[in-house]
ZAMARGU-4260 file (C-alpha; in steps of 0.2 Angstrom, whole numbers, plus 5000, padded with zeros to 4 digits):
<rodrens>
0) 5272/4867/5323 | 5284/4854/5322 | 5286/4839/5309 | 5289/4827/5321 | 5269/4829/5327
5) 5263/4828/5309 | 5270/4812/5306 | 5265/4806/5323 | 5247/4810/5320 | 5248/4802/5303
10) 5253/4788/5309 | 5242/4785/5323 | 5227/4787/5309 | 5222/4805/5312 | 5215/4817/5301
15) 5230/4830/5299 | 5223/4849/5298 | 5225/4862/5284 | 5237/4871/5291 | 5248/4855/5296
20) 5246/4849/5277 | 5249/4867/5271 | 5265/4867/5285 | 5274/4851/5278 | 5270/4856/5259
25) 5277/4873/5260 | 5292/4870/5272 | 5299/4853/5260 | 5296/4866/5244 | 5307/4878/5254
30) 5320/4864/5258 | 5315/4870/5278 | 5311/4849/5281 | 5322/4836/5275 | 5320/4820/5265
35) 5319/4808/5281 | 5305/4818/5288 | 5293/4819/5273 | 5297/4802/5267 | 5292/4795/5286
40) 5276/4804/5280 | 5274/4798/5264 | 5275/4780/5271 | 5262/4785/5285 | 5250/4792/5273
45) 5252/4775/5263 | 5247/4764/5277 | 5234/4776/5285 | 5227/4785/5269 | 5218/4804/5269
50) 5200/4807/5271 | 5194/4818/5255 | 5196/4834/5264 | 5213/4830/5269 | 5216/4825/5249
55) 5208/4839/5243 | 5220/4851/5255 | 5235/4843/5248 | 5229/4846/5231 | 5226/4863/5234
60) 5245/4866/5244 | 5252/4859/5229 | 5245/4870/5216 | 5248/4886/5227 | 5268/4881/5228
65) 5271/4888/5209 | 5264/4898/5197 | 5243/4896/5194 | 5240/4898/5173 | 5226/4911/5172
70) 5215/4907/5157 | 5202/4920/5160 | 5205/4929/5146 | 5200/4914/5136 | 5178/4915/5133
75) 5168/4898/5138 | 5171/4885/5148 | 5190/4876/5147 | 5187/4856/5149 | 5204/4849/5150
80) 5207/4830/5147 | 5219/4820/5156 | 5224/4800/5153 | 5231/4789/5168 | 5242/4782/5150
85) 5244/4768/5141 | 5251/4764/5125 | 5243/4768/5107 | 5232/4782/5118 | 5231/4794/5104
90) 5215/4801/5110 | 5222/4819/5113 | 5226/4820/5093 | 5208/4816/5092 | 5198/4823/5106
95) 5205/4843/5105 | 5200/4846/5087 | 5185/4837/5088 | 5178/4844/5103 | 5183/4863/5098
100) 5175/4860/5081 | 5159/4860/5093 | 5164/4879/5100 | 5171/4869/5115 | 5188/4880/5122
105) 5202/4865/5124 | 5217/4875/5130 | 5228/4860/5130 | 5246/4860/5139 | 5255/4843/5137
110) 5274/4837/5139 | 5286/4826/5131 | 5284/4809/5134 | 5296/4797/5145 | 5296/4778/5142
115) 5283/4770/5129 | 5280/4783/5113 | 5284/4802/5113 | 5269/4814/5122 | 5258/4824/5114
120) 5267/4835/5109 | 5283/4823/5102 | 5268/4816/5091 | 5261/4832/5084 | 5280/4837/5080
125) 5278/4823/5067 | 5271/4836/5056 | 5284/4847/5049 | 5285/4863/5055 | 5272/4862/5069
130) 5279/4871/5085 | 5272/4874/5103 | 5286/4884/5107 | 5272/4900/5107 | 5269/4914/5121
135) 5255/4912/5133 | 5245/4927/5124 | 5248/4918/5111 | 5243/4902/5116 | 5226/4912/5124
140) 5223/4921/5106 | 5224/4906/5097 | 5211/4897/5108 | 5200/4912/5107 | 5202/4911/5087
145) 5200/4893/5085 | 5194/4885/5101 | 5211/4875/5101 | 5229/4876/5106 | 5243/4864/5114
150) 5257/4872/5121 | 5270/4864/5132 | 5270/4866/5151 | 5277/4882/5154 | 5282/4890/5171
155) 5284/4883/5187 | 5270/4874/5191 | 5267/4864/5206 | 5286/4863/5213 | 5280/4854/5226
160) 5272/4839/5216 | 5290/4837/5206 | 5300/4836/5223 | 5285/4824/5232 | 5286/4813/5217
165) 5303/4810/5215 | 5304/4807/5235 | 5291/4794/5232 | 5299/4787/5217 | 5313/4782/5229
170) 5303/4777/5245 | 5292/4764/5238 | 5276/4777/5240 | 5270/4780/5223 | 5255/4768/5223
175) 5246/4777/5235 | 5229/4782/5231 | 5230/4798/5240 | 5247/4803/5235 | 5242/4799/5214
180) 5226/4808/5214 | 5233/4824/5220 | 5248/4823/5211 | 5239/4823/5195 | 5224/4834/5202
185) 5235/4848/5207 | 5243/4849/5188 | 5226/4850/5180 | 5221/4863/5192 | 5235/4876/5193
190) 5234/4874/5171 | 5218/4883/5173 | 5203/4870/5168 | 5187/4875/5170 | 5184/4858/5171
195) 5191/4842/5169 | 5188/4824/5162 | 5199/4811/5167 | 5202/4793/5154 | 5210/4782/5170
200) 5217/4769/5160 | 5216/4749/5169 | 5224/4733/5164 | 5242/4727/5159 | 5247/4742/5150
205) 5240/4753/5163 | 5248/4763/5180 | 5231/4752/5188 | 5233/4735/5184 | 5216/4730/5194
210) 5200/4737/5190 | 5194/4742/5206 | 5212/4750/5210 | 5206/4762/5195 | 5189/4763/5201
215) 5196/4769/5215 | 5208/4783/5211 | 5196/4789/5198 | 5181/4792/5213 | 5198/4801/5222
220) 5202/4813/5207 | 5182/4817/5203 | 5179/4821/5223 | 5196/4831/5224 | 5190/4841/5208
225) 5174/4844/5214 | 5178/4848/5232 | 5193/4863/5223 | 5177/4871/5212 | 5181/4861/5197
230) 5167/4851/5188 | 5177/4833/5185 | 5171/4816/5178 | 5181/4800/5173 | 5179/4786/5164
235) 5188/4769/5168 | 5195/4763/5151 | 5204/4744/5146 | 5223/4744/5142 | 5223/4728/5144
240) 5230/4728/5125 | 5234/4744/5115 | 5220/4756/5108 | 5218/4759/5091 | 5233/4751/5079
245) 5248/4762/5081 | 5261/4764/5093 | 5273/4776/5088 | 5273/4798/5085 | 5269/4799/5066
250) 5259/4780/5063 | 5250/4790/5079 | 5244/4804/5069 | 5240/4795/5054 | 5229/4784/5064
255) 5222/4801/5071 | 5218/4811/5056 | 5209/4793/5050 | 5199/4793/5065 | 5194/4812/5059
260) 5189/4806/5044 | 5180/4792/5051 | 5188/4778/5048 | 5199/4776/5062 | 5199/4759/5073
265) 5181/4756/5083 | 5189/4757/5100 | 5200/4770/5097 | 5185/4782/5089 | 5173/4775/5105
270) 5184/4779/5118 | 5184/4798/5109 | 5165/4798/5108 | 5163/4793/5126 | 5176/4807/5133
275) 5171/4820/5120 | 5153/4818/5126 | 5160/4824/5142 | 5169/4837/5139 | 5153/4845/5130
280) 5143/4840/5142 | 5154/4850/5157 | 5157/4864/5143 | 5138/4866/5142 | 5136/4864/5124
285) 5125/4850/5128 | 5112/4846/5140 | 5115/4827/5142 | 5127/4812/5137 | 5120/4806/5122
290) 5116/4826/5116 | 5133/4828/5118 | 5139/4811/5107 | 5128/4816/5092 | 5134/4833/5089
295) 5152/4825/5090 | 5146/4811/5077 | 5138/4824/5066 | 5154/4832/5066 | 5166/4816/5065
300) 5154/4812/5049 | 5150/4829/5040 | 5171/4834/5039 | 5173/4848/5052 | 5182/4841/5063
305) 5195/4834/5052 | 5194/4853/5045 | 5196/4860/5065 | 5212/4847/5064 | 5220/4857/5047
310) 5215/4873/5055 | 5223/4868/5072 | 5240/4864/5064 | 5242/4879/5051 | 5239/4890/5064
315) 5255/4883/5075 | 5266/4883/5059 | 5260/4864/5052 | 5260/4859/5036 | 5241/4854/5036
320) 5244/4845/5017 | 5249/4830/5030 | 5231/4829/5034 | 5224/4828/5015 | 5241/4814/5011
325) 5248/4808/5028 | 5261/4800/5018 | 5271/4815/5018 | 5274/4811/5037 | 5290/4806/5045
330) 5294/4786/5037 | 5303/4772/5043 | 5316/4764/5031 | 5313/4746/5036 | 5295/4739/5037
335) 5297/4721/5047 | 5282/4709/5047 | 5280/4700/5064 | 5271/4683/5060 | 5259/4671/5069
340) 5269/4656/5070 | 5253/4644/5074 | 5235/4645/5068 | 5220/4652/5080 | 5212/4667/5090
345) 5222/4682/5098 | 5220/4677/5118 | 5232/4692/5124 | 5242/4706/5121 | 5252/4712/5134
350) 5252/4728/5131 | 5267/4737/5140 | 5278/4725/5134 | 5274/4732/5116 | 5276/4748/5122
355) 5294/4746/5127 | 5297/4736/5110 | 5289/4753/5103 | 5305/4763/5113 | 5318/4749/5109
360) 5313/4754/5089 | 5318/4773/5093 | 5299/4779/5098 | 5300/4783/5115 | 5314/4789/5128
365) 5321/4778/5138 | 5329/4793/5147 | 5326/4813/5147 | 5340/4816/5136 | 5335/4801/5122
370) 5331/4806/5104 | 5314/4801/5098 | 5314/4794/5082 | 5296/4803/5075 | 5295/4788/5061
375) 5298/4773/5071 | 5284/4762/5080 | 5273/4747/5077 | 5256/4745/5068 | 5244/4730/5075
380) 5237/4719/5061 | 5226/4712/5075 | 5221/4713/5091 | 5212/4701/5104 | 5199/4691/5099
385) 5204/4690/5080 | 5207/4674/5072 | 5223/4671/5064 | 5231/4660/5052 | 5249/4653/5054
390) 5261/4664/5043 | 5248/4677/5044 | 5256/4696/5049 | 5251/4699/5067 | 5260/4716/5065
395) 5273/4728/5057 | 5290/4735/5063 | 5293/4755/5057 | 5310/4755/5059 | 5326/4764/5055
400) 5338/4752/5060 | 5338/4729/5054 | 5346/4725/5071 | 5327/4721/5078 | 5329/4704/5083
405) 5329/4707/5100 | 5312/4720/5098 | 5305/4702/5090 | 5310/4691/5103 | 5300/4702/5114
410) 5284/4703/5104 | 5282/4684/5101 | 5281/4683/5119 | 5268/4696/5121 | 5256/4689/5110
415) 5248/4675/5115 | 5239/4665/5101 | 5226/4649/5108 | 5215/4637/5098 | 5202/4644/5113
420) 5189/4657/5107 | 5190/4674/5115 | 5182/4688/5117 | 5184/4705/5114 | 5189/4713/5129
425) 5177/4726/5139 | 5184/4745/5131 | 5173/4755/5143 | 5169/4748/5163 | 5163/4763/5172
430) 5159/4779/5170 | 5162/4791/5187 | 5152/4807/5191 | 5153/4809/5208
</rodrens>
């Protein structure tokens, strides 16, 4: 078999086999094909697409190219959650102890975060002594224990997918329908879900700016999921401003363990209901949708989640008194109020452009090697479609620093304030099943 005929074929608009697919995965993993060739590929697939048999045959090359977590050991279903990203998503924080303190297993692994805010795992790191730094028994038993565990990604998982992605970083080929759904797909898979619910995240903040772009890649993900044996919905969610308050590791969790409490912001605690439903739902602790939203109400209301939340971080070495006085977290030195400077209603908030006003402040990386700041960040005093009174704080810098001018200089341009009423924006457009 030659590369040359594979690329050919692609171009022409042909269907490529599983073993041509399996061919140029394996050989570029090896190094055995070059750049030029699978970058003439990449492009090829981006003009002519994949059919979902072809999509789902990637997938599965990908995930075979490393190592395969095995989760067996682990009783129940494992749902795993997975956001397209967006700033102020703190649905993780929220989602795993509220959906375990239903029995549901939520065998979490999640990175470090590169650009807007820390990941996951940076923002749990806000409470002291919490580590993921644990074995993979370890990381089995505590799920078994408690229904919950986050561990970082261990291993050498899908090899394939790093080297692809940074070709396609380079080559003008990331935004390629194909090309995303089975880069995220085969991560989920070879970590060992069960199952898998996907928040695919649309608006200015978000990878899919247009609406039906997301539609689209969330149908791709669902049909590659269910096509490699893995039950998999999605839901399309707005970024079209950030969710909840916060912006920032530690103002993160706070906002998280008030959601817990139930008392968090309405589209942040919505968004959680809507997913959580799903992942009971595909866990088989409820028969339907809306089964599946009450018990995770009842729990929101009667305190065991929040309890599952103390639980979760004791047992990876937290200090869980964070949870009863969230004051004890990481704090900023310099709290800098942003103000409206004319009277009216919030039309926009571009929310990427907070996002990397939250990393100019410290709370994300701007590069592997940056030092997060856990303290630093922003918290939102109002959000589109609230009216607002000329001097009135639109928001709060947490900072360490008072050279911010620059971070303010930004924010005043991405908050758009008009005498024209607005609405609140759509949180939820779709929900995808098959």
């Amino acid at each position: 078999m030659r590369m040359y005929d594979v690329i050919e074929k692609k171009r022409d608009g042909m269907e490529l086999t599983d073993e041509e697919i399996y061919f140029f995965v394996n050989g570029y993993t090896k190094g055995e094909i070059p750049d030029y060739q699978v970058s003439a590929l990449m492009m090829a697939i981006y003009f002519q697409d994949m059919t979902e048999k072809e999509r789902a045959t990637l997938t599965k090359a990908m995930v075979e190219s490393g190592d395969q977590i095995d989760l067996s050991e682990i009783t129940g279903i494992k749902v795993d959650k997975h956001s397209t990203g967006g700033v102020g998503d703190t649905t993780t924080l929220v989602l795993a102890p509220l959906v375990a303190s239903l029995g549901v297993p939520v065998a979490k692994m999640s990175g470090r975060g590169l650009g807007h805010t820390g990941g996951t795992i940076d923002k749990l790191e806000s409470v002291p002594g919490f580590h993921t730094e644990i074995t993979n028994q370890q990381f089995i038993d505590l799920v078994n224990k408690n229904k919950v565990s986050v561990i970082g990604q261990t291993g050498n998982l899908t090899p394939a997918d790093k080297k692809l992605y940074s070709l396609r970083d380079v080559t003008a080929t990331v935004n390629s329908i194909p090309l995303i759904a089975s880069s995220i797909m085969s991560k989920k898979i070879a970590s060992g879900a069960d199952a898998i619910v996907l928040d695919v995240k649309t608006g200015a903040g978000a990878f899919m700016k247009d609406i039906n772009d997301a539609k689209e890649l969330a149908r791709a993900m669902v049909s590659i999921g269910k096509q490699v044996g893995r039950n998999t919905m999605a839901v399309i969610s707005d970024m079209s401003q950030p969710l909840g308050y916060a912006i920032g590791n530690a103002l993160e969790v706070k906002e998280a363990i008030e959601t817990l409490q139930g008392k968090g912001p309405k589209d942040l605690t919505e968004l959680c209901l809507v997913l959580g439903s799903q992942m009971v739902v595909l866990a088989e602790k409820a028969k339907s949708l809306e089964e599946g939203r009450k018990l995770l109400e009842e729990n929101l209301t009667n305190g065991k989640a929040f309890e599952h939340f103390k639980t979760f971080l004791v047992s990876q070495g937290g200090d869980a008194s964070v949870v009863d006085n969230p004051d004890l977290l990481p704090k900023a030195s310099n709290l800098i109020e942003v103000k409206a400077t004319t009277s009216g209603t919030v039309k926009s908030i571009i929310a990427d452009h907070l996002g990397t006003a939250a990393m100019m402040l410290g709370a994300g990386r701007a590069t592997k090697e940056s030092e997060i700041d856990l303290a630093a960040g922003i918290m939102l005093h109002k959000k589109v479609g609230d009216s607002v009174s000329k001097g009135e704080p639109l928001l709060t810098l947490h900072s360490n620093s008072k050279n911010v001018d620059a971070v303010i200089d930004l924010i005043q341009s991405s908050i758009i304030v008009t005498d024209e009423k607005t609405e609140k924006p759509t949180l939820i457009y779709d929900v995808i099943t098959e």
